[in-house]
N, C-alpha and C positions, 0 to 999 in steps of 0.2 A: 553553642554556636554564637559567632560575635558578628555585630547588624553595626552595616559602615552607611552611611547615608543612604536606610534605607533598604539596602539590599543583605542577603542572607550571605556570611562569606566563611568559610570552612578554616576551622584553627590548621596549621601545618600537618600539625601531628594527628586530623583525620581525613581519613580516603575519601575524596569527592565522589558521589554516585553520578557513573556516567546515565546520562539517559540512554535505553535501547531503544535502537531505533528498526522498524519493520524495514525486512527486504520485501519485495514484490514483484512477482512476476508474472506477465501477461504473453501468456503462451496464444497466440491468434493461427487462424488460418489463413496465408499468405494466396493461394491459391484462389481462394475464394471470395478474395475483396476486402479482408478483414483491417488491414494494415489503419484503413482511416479511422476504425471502430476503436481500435487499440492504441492510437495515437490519442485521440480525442479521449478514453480512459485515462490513461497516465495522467493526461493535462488536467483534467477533473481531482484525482488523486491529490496530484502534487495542490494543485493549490486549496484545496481543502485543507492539507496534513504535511506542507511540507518539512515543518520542523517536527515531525514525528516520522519520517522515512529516511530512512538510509540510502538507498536507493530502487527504482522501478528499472525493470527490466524488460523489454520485451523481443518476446521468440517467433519467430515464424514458427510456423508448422503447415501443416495439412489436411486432408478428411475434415474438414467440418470443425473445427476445435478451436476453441475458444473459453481457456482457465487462465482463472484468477488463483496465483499461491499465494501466503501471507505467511514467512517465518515458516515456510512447509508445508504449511498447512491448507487445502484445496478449499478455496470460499467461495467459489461461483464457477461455475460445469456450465456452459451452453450443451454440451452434448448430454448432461445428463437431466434440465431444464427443459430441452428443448427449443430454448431463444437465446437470443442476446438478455444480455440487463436490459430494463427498464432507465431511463432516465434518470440518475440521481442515486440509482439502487447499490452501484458499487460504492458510493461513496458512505453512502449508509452501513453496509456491509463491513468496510474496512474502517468504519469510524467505530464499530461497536466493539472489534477485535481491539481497536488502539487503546480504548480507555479501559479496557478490561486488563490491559499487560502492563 
């Protein structure tokens, strides 16, 4: 690897490792009031991790529902919790998946 003032810079003839970066999606219940819950998520997300996401997505729904996906994968159920997150809890949550991948 050859270092140009500084920074780490890839010879031609090797393949850059892109960063992957998390999808996410925040499945809320539109019915239910959820919309400002699930706004105010995202904006937490993003600015904790924004150079680590791809993009936040989020879904209306119904019945009481309120998931968090990460890359497919289910990281926070209010229906199966019982609540919303805590304060802070998502970002926790999707910080611990970030540095693990």
């Amino acid at each position: 690897m050859v270092q140009e003032f500084g920074r780490k810079v890839v010879p031609d003839n090797v393949a850059a490792a892109e960063p992957v970066l998390a999808r996410i999606n925040i499945e809320y219940c539109g019915e239910c009031g959820d919309a400002p819950v699930a706004l105010k998520a995202a904006g937490e997300l993003l600015s904790a991790y924004e150079d680590r996401i791809a993009h936040v997505t989020l879904i209306p729904s119904w019945d009481g529902v309120f998931e968090v996906v990460v890359d497919g994968a289910l990281v926070f159920s209010k229906r199966r919790l019982g609540r919303h997150a805590q304060p802070g809890e998502l970002v926790k949550i999707v910080g611990r998946i970030l540095r693990l991948g």
